[in-house]
N, C-alpha and C positions, 0 to 999 in steps of 0.2 A: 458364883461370882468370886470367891475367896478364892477357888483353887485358880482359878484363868489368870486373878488380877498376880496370884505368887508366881506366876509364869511369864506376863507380860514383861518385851522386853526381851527376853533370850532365845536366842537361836533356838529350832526346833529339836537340833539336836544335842543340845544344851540341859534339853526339861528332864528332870526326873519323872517319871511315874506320865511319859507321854500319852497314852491311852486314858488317865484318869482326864486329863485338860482334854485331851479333844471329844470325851464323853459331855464334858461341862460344856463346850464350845457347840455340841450337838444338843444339846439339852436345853441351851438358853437360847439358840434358834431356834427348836420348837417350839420354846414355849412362849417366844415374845418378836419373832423375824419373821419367820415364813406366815402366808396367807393361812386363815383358818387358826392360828394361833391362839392360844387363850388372851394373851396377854400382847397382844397385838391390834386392836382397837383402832377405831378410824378417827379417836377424839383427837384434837391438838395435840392435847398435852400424850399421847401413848406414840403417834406418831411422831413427835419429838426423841420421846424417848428410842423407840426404835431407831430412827437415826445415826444417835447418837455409840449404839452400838451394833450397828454394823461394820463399823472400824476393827472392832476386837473382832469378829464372827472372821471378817475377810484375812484379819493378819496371822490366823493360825490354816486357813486352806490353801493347800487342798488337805485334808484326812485323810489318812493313810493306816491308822491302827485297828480301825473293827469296820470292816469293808461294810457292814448291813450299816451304821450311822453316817460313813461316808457315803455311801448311794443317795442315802435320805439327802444328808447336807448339797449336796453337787447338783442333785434336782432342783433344791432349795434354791440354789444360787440362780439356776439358771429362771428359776421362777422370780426373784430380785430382782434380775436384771429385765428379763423379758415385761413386767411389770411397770417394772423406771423407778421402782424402790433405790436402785443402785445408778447414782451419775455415771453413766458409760465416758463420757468425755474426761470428766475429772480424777475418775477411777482407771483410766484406760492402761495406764502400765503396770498396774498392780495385779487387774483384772487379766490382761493379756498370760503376763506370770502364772498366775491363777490357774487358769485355763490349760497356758501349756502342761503346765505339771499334772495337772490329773491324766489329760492325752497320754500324756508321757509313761504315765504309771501302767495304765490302763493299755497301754501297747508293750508294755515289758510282762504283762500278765495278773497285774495285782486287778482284783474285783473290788473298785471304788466306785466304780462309775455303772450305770447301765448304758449297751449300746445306743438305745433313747435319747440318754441324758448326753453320751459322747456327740449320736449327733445334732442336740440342740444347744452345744459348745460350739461347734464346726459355725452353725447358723450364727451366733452368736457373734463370733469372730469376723465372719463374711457379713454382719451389718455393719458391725464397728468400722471395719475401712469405710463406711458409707458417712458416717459420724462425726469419726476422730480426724482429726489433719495425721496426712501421710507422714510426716515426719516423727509426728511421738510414735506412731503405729510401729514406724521400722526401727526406732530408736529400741521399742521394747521387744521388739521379735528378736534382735538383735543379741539382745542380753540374755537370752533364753540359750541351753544347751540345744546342740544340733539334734540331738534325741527328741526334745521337746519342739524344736523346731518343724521338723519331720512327722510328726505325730497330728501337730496343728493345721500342718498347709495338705495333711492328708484328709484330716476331717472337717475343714473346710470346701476342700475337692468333695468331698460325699455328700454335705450337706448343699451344696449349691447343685451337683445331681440329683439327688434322695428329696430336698428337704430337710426340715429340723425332726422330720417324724422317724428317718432311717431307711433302711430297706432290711430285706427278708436276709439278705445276703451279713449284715452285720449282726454280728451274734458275738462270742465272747472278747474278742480283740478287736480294736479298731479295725475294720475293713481288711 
C-alpha cells in the first residue's frame, strides 16, 4: 500500500523502481480484487472495501514490467469487468484506454496478455458499444493512438468471429 500510495499521482513514466509499484498493484489484486481472493469477501463491509480500490488497480493498467503478473492482472480485469465488479458505463473511457493499450502492446510483441485474455478484451469492447452511448464510446476511441486503435477494432473483429474464447489461429500476437 506504501509503495502504490508514493507513486500515485505521477505519470508512469515518472515512477522510479516501476516494476516494484506494479508488483504492489499485482499483489493487492490478488490478494483483495480478483474472485477467489483471500481478502475479497462477499460481506458489506470487504465489498466496500474492494471498491473502493479498484480506482488504484485500474489507474496503473495495463502492466507492462513482468509479463507473468501482467497476464495474471489483464485476466483479472477482464474477470471485473465481465463479473460487473467494474461499472462498464461509468468506467467506460478509462476502461476503453485500458484495453486499447494492452491490444497495443500485445500487437507490438510484448507477452502481457494471453491470446484468451486478448480475445476476451475484443468481447469486452464489442459489449460496451451495446452499453455505453455512442458518443463517449467514440469520444474515447478517439483519444487512443492509431496503434491502439488498430489493435482494438482488430480484436474486436475476432472476438465478434471467434467469441471471447479465441481461435486456434490466435496464438502469440493478436490475430
Amino acid at each position: 500500500s506504501t509503495i502504490i500510495k508514493s507513486a500515485e499521482g505521477k505519470p508512469k513514466d515518472d515512477i522510479e523502481d516501476l516494476r516494484i509499484v506494479e508488483n504492489a498493484v499485482s499483489a493487492l489484486a490478488s490478494l483483495a480484487l480478483f474472485d477467489g481472493a483471500p481478502y475479497a469477501k462477499t460481506d458489506a463491509t470487504k465489498m466496500s472495501q474492494r471498491q473502493s480500490l479498484l480506482p488504484t488497480f485500474l489507474s496503473y493498467l495495463p502492466l507492462r514490467e513482468d509479463p507473468d503478473k501482467a497476464k495474471i492482472c489483464h485476466e483479472g480485469l477482464c474477470d471485473l469487468i465481465e463479473s460487473g465488479a467494474i461499472d462498464v458505463s461509468s468506467n467506460s473511457a478509462q476502461l476503453i484506454n485500458i484495453i486499447g493499450g494492452i491490444l497495443q502492446y500485445v500487437e507490438e510483441g510484448e507477452e502481457i496478455a494471453t491470446p484468451g485474455t486478448c480475445a476476451r478484451l475484443g468481447a469486452v469492447l464489442n459489449a460496451m458499444e451495446q452499453q455505453v452511448s455512442g458518443d463517449a464510446l467514440q469520444k474515447a476511441f478517439v483519444a487512443m493512438s492509431p496503434k491502439a486503435q488498430a489493435a482494438s477494432s482488430a480484436a474486436m473483429k475476432h472476438a465478434a468471429t471467434y467469441g471471447p474464447g479465441g481461435s486456434p489461429e490466435c496464438v502469440s500476437k493478436i490475430y
